[in-house]
N, C-alpha and C positions, 0 to 999 in steps of 0.2 A: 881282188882288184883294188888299186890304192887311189884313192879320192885326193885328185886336186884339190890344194887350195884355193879361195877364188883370193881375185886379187886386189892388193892392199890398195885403197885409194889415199894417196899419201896426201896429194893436192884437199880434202877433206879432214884430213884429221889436222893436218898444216891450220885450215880455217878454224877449226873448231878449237883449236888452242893459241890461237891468234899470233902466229908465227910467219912469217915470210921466211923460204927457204929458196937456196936455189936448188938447180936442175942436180947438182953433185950431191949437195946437203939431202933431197929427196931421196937419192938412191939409195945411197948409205943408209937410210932411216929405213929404205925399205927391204934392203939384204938385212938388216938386223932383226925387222921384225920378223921377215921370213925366219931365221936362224932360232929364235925364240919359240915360232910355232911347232918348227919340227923340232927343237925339246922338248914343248909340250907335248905333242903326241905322241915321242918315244915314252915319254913317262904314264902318257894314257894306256899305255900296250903291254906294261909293264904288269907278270902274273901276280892280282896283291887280293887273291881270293881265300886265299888260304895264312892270311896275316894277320893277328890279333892288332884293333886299333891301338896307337897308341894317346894317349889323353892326356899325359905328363909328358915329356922328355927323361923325367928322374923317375926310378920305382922307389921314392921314398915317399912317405905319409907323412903328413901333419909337419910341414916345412916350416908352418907358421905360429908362433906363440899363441897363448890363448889370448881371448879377446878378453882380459882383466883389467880392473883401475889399479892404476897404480900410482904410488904419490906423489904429487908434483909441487906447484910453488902455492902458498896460503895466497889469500886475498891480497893481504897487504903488502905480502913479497911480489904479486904478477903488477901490481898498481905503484911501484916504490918509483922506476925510471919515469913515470906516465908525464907527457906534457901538461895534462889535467886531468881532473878527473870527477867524477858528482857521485855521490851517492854509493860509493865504492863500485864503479865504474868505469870509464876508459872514457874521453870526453874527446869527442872528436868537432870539428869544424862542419855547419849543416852541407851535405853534397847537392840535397834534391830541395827544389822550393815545395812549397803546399802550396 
């Protein structure tokens, strides 16, 4: 036996997303969402008992370089453009009072 849906209150979801729709604009939002549900339940009926998860989309491993340092700009090279700077530093303008 196949289980009605119950039905969409569109005038509710209209407020709670603080929308003004009219009477055409409701329907339409609510043939859609109808359309949506019964994808989702053809997809819920769908036999997936016997399916290995899948966790990747790729079966490849170790997609990602390792987590190594590697060498970048010295001190005096990251500080050379710096508008200012103190104490081999980066010298910014104060944002927060004390």
């Amino acid at each position: 036996m196949e289980e009605k849906q119950p039905r969409i209150d569109i005038d509710h979801l209209a407020w709670l997303a603080r929308l003004q729709l009219s009477e055409d604009e409701k329907e339409e939002i609510r043939r859609s969402i109808e359309r949506i549900m019964e994808f989702i339940n053809r997809l819920l009926e769908a036999p997936v008992e016997d399916v290995e998860p899948l966790y990747h989309p790729l079966d490849k491993e170790g997609l990602l370089r390792p987590d190594e340092p590697s060498p970048g700009l010295s001190q005096e090279e990251a500080l050379m453009n710096a508008a200012a700077t103190e104490n081999g530093y980066f010298k910014a303008p104060r944002t927060l009072e004390e």
